[in-house]
N, C-alpha and C positions, 0 to 999 in steps of 0.2 A: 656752331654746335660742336663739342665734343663728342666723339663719339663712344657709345656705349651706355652715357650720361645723361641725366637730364640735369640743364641748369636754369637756374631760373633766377629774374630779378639782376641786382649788379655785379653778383658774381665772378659772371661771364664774363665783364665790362673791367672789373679787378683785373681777372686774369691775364687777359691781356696787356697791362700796362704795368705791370710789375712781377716779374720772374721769381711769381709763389706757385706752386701748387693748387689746383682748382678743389683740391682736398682739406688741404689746409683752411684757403679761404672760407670751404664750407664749413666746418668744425669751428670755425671761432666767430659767423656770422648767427652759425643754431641759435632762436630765441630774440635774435636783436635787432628783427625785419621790421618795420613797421607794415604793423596790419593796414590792410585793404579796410576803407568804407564799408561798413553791410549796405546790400542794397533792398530798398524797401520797393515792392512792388505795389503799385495803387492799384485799387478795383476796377479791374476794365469795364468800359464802356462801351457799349455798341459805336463803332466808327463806320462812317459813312465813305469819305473820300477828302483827300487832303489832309487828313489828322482829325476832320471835325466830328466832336463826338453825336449822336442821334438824341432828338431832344424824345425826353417820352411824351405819349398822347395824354392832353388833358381835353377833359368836358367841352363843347362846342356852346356853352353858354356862362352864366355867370355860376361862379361855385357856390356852394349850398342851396342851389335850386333845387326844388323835392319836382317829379317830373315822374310823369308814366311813360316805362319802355315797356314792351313794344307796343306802337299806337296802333297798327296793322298789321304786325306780325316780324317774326324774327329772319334773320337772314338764311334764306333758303328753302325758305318756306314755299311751299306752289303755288301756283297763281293761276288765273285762266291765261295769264300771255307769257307763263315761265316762271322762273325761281325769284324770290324776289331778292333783288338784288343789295341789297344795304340795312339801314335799321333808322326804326320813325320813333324821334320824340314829341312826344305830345306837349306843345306848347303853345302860350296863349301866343294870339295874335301883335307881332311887334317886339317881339323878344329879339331883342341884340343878339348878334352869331360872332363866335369868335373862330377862328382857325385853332383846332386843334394840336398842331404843331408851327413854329417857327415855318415859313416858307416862300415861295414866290406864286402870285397869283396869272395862271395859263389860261385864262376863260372867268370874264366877269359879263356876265347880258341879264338884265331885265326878260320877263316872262314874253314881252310884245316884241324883241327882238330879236327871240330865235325863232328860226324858221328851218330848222331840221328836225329828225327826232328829238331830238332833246327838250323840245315844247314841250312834251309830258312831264318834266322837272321844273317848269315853272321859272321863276327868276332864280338863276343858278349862276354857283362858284364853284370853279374847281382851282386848287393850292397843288400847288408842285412842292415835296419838299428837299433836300439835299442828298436822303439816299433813293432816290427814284422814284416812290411810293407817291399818290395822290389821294387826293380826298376831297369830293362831292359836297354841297351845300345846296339841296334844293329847296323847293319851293319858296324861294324868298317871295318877299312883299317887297321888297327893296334892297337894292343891290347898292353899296355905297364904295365900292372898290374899282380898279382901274387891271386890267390884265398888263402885266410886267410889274405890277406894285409890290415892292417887296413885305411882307405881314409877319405880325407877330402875335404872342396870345393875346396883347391889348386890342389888337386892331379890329374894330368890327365891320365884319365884311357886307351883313345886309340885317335885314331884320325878317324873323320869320311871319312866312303867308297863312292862306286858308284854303280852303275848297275850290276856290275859284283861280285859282291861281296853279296850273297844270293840269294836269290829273292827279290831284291830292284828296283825299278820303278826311277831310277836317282838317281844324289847322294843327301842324306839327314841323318838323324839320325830316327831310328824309338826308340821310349820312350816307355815305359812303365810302371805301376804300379800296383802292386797286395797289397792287405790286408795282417794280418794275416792268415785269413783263405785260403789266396791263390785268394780269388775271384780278377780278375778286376777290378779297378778302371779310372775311366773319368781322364787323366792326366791333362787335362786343368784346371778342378778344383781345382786339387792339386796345381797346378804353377798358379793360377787363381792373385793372391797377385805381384807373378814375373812377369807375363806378361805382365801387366799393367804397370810395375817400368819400364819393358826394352824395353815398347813400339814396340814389332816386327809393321811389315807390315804382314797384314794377305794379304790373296786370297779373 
């Protein structure tokens, strides 16, 4: 560094190997720099971890299904046993279930083999996805996935139940979504972008 100066480029790199003037050199380099590259910035995307971007939430069924939400009421709605915690699509019985987002599956049981609270959700899937967040699949009729399987939107995870199949109020899908932290999340907001595209029929 010269001091007093600011140099910049090969200048500096001149000056030193040839006994000119750092003045000089600059006066007869003005104008004959080659410009810099502009750089274009791309539209960021939600990142997750490792550079991978966040995929957004689509529909948990086939697209352009017309569908009543809510079958039982919207997320946070009261209940006799609390808020209710996710949101029910009304769908017929056997309706293929997709994962809403790319993910790994942390919990795939049949209704007959769980034996904790979670019997009230019937044949249940829950998806891990890559920024921490998960998401619920209850009341299946059939579970056709494996816990560690890794899923995508093709993959179908069960096919939706009925009434008999947990404590479900007719058949439907009940959704869900947790944070990282495990809190609750409003699923309509999450699917707010999807719902719109697939147009359901609300109540």
């Amino acid at each position: 560094m010269i001091r007093g100066m600011l140099s910049t480029g090969l200048t500096l790199c001149l000056a030193a190997v040839f006994p000119t003037r750092v003045q000089t050199l600059q006066a007869h380099s003005r104008g004959r720099s080659v410009p810099r590259p502009a750089v274009i910035a791309a539209p960021a995307a939600p990142v997750a971890e490792a550079g991978e971007p966040v995929s957004p939430f689509r529909l948990p069924f086939a697209a352009g299904k017309r569908v009543r939400i809510p079958a039982t009421g919207h997320f946070g709605a009261e209940r006799s046993y609390g808020p209710h915690s996710g949101l029910d699509f009304s769908l017929p019985m056997g309706t293929p279930i997709h994962p809403t987002r790319p993910g790994r599956v942390i919990l795939a049981r049949p209704f007959e083999l769980l034996r904790d609270w979670r019997q009230g959700y019937g044949g249940l899937v829950i998806v891990r996805h890559i920024d921490g967040t998960r998401t619920w699949y209850a009341h299946l009729d059939r579970v056709d996935v494996r816990a560690g399987q890794v899923v995508g939107r093709g993959t179908v995870l069960g096919l939706s139940g009925g009434e008999d199949n947990g404590s479900s109020a007719g058949p439907h899908l009940h959704f869900m979504v947790f944070d990282r932290r495990g809190e609750p999340r409003d699923p309509e907001q999450a699917l707010s972008a999807a719902l719109r595209k697939g147009r359901p029929a609300r109540l």
